[in-house]
C-alpha positions as CSV (number, residue, x, y, z in Angstrom):
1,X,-39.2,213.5,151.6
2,X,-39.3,211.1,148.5
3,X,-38.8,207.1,149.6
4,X,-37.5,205.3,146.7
5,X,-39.0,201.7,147.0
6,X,-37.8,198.5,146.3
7,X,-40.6,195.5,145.9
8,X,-39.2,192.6,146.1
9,X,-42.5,189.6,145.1
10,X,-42.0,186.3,146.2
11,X,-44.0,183.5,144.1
12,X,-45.2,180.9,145.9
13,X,-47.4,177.8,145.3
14,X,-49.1,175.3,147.0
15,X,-47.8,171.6,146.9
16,X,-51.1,170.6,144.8
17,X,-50.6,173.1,142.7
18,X,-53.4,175.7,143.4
19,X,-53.0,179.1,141.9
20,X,-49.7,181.1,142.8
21,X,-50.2,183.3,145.8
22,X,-47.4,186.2,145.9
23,X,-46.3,188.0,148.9
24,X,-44.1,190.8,148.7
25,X,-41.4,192.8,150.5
26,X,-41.2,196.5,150.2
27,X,-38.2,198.5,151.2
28,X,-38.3,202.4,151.5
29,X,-35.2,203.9,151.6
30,X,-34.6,207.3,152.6
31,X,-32.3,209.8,150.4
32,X,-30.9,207.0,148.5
33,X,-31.4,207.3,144.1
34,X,-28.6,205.1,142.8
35,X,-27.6,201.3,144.3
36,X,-27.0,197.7,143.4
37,X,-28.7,195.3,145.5
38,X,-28.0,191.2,146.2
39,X,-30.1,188.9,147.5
40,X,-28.3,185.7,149.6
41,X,-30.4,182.8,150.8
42,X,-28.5,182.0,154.5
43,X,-28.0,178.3,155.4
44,X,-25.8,177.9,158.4
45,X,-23.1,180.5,158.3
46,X,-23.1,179.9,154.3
47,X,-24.6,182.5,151.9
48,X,-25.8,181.6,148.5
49,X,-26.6,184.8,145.5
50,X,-30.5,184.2,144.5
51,X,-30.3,187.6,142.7
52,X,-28.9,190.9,141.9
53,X,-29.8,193.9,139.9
54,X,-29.2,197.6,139.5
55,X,-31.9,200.1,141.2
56,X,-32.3,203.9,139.9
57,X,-35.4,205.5,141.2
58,X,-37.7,203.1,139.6
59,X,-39.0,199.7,141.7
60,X,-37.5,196.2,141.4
61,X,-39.4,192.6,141.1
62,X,-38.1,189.3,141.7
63,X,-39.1,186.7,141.5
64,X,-38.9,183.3,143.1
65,X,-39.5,179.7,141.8
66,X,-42.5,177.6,143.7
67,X,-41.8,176.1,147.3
68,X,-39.2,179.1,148.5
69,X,-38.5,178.4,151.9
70,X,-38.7,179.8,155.0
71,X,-36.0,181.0,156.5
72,X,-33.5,184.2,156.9
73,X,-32.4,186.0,154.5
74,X,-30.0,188.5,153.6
75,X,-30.3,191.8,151.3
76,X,-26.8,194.0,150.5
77,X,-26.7,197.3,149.5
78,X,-24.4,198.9,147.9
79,X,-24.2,202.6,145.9
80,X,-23.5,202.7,142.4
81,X,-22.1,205.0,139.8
82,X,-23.4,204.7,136.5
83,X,-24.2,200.9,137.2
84,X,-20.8,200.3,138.8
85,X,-20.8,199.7,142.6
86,X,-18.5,202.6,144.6
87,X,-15.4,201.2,146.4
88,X,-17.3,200.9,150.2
89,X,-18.3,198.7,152.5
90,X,-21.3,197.7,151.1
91,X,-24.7,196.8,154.2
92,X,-26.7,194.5,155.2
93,X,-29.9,193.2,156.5
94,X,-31.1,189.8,157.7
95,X,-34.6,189.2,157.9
96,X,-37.3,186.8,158.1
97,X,-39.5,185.3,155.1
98,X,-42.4,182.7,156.3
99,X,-45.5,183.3,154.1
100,X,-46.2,186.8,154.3
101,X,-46.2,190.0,153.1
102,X,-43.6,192.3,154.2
103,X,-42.7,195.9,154.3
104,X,-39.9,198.1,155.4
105,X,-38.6,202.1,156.0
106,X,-34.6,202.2,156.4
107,X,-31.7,204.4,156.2
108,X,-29.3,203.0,153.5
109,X,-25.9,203.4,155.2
110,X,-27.8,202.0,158.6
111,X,-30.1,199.5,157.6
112,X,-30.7,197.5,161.0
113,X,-30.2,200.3,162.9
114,X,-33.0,202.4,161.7
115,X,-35.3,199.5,160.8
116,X,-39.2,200.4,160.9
117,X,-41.0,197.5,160.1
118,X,-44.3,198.6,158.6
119,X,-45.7,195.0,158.2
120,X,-44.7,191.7,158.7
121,X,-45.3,190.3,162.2
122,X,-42.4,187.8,161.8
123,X,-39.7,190.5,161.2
124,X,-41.8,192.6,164.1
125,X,-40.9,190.2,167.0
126,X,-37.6,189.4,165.5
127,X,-35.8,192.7,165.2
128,X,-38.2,193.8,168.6
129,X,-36.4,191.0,170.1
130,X,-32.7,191.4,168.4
131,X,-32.9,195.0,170.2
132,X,-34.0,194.6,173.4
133,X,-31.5,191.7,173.2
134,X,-28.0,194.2,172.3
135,X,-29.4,196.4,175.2
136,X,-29.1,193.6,177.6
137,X,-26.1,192.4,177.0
138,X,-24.6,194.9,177.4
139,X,-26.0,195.3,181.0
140,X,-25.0,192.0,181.9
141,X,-21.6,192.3,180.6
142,X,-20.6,195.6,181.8
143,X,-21.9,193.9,185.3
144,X,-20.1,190.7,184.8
145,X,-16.6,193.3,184.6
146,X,-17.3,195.0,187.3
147,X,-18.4,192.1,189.4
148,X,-15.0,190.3,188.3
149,X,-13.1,193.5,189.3
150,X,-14.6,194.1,193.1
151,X,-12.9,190.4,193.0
152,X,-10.2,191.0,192.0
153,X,-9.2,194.3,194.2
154,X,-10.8,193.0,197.4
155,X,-14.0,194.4,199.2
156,X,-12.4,196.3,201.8
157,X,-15.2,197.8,203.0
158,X,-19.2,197.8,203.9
159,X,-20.0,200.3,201.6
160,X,-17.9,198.2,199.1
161,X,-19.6,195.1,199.8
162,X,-23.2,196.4,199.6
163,X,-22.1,197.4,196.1
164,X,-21.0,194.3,195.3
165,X,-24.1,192.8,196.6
166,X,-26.4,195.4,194.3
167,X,-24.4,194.4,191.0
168,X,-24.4,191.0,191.6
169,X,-28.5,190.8,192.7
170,X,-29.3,193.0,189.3
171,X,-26.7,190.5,187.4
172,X,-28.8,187.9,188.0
173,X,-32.0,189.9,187.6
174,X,-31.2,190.3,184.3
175,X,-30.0,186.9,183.2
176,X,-33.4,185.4,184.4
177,X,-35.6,188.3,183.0
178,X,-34.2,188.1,180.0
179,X,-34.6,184.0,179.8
180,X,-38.4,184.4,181.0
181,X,-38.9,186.8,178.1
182,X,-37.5,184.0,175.7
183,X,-39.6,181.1,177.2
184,X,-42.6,183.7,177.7
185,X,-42.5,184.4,173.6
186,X,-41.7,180.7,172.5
187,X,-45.2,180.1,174.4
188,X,-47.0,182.9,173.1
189,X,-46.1,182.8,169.6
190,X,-45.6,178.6,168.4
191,X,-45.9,178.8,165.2
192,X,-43.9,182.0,164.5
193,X,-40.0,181.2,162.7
194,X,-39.2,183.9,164.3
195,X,-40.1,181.9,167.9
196,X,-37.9,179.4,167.0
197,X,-34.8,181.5,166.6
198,X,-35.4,183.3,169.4
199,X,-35.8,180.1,171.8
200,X,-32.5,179.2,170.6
201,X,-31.1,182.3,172.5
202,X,-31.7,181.0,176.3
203,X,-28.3,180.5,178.1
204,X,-28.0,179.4,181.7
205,X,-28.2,182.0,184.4
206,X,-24.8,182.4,185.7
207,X,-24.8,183.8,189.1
208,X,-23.0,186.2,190.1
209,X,-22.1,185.1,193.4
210,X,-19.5,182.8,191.6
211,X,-16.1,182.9,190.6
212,X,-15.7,183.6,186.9
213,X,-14.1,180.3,186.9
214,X,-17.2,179.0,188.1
215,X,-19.1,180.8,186.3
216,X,-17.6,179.9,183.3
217,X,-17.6,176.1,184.3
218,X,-21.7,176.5,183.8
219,X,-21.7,178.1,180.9
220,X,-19.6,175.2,179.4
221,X,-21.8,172.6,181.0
222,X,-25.4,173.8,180.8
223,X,-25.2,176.1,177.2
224,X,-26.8,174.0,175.0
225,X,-29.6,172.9,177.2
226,X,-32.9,173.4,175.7
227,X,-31.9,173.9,172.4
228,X,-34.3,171.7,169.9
229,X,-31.2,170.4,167.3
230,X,-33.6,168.4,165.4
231,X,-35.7,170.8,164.2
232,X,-34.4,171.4,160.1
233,X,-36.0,174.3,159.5
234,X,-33.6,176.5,161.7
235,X,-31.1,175.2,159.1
236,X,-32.0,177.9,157.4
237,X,-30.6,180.6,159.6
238,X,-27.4,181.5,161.0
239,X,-28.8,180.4,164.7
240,X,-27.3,176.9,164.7
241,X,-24.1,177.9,163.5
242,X,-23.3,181.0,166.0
243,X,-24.3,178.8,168.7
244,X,-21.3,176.5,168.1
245,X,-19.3,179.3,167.7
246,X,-20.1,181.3,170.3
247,X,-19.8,178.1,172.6
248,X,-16.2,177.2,170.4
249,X,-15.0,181.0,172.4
250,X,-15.6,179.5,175.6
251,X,-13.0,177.1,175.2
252,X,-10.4,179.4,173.9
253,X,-7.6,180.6,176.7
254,X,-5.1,183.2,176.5
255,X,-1.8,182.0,176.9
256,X,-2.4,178.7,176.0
257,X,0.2,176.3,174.1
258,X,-1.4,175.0,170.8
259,X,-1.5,171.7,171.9
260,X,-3.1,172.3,175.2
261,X,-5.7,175.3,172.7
262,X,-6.3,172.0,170.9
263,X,-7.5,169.2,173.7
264,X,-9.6,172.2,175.2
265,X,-11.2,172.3,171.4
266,X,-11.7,168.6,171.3
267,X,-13.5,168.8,174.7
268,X,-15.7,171.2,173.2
269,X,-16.5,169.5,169.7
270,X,-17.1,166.1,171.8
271,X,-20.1,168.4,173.6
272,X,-21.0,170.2,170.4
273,X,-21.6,166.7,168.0
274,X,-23.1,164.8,171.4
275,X,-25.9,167.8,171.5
276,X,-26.8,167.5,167.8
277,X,-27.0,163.9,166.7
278,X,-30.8,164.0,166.6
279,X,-31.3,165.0,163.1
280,X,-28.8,163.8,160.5
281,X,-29.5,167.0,158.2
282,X,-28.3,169.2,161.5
283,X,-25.6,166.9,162.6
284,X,-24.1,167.4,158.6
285,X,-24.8,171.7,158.9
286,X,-22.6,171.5,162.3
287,X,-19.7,169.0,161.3
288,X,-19.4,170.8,158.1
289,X,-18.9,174.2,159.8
290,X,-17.0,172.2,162.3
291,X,-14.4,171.0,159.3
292,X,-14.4,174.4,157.8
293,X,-13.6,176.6,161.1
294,X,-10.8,174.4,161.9
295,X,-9.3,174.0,158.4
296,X,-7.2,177.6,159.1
297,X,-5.8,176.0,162.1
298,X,-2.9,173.0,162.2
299,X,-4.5,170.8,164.3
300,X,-4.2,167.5,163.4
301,X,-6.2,166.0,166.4
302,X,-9.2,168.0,165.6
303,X,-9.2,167.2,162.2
304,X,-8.5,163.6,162.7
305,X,-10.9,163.8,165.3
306,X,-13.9,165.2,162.7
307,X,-13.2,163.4,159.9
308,X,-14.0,159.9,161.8
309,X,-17.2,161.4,163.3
């Protein structure tokens, strides 16, 4: 079966101006002639075009000016017909550049999915990591349903309880395997990006034994411990970003009046701004996502409340 490759060379040079050293990314994709690519730079949950171009069967360059950071990145795909993109959803894939070559085997219309990476130790750990962390939790939140529902029906009998008990034992397991594999790889691998964004994925181990009030009363408290805000280079990621969102969802409640939505909100951006006032460039990523989340909403306490911040 024919690959079609993409090579995508990033220029590089050293600050003192030593001789350019280039470092590519290949992409193979399988059973795919014809499509139109894009290249986005991702900083915070904003995505900026670098480049675009037209593929047919041959390979594509670009290139980059000197000092391109590290960071994520995103590439879009999209078919063509006779250089016009097809009306479809067009697909994606994030991945990590920091200094090194990088190479890649994918399906077009799956392109995380069936990720091989070939070479790139960086992208290696990440998507390793980004898999092993969709499995789990998925565990933990099937367990956290059915946990809630042996709650909410009563545990009537032994039998009943010792499966309660089970769930609840290999809830936890789960939370704190999962959080030792985090702390385990942020030791192992220092001075990997990809180390940095996966730190920033430990949550506190909720037990199970709890009331999902409870439960959910940690979560608000503890969620952002652990979490290095001053370091600028995870501004270029989506990391910071779907933290505060993620932790934003916490606060929302069905059935809610809009004013009582909005204090729970300002509760929450009060924890969110107190957590990331270490670093000024951070502080400004999280205030402007702040300002721009809450722009669709009519809440004129939050907005009063962010604009004097």
């Amino acid at each position: 079966m024919k690959y079609h490759l993409l090579i995508l060379i990033l220029f590089l040079a050293s600050y003192n101006g030593m001789a350019i050293q280039p470092y590519s990314l290949k992409l193979h994709f399988k059973n795919q002639t014809q499509y139109h690519i894009v290249l986005q730079s991702i900083i915070g949950d904003q995505l900026t075009v670098l480049d675009s171009m037209v593929k047919i069967n041959k390979d594509g360059t670009y290139h980059f000016r000197e000092g391109f950071p590290v960071g994520m990145y995103r590439l879009l795909f999209t078919r063509t017909s006779k250089g016009k993109a097809k009306d479809e959803p067009r697909h994606q894939l994030d991945f990590i550049f920091n200094k090194e070559d990088i190479e890649f085997t994918t399906e077009f219309d799956a392109p995380t999915e069936s990720l091989n990476v070939i070479r790139s130790e960086e992208n290696r750990m990440w998507f390793g990591f980004k898999k092993e962390e969709t499995e789990t939790q998925k565990l933990i939140k099937e367990l956290d349903i059915e946990i809630d529902f042996f709650r909410k029906h009563g545990i009537i009998d032994p039998a009943a309880r010792n499966e309660f008990e089970n769930k609840t034992k290999k809830y936890n397991q789960l939370q704190t395997v999962r959080n030792e594999l985090i702390d385990q790889i942020s030791k192992d691998y220092p001075g990997l990006f990809a180390s940095k964004l996966i730190s920033t994925y430990r949550e506190p181990v909720l037990d199970g034994a709890l009331t999902k009030e409870e439960r959910k009363t940690i979560f608000k408290k503890d969620f952002f411990n652990g979490i290095d805000f001053s370091d600028e280079t995870l501004i270029n990621s989506l990391v910071y970003t779907d933290k505060v969102y993620k932790y934003l969802s916490s606060y929302y409640q069905r059935g809610q009046s809009p004013e009582q939505q909005e204090n729970e909100y300002i509760i929450a951006i009060d924890q969110i701004l107190s957590h990331c006032h270490q670093n000024e460039k951070v502080y400004g990523l999280i205030k402007d996502y702040l300002l721009r989340y809450f722009k669709r909403f009519n809440y004129a306490k939050v907005n009063s409340l962010l604009s004097l911040k």
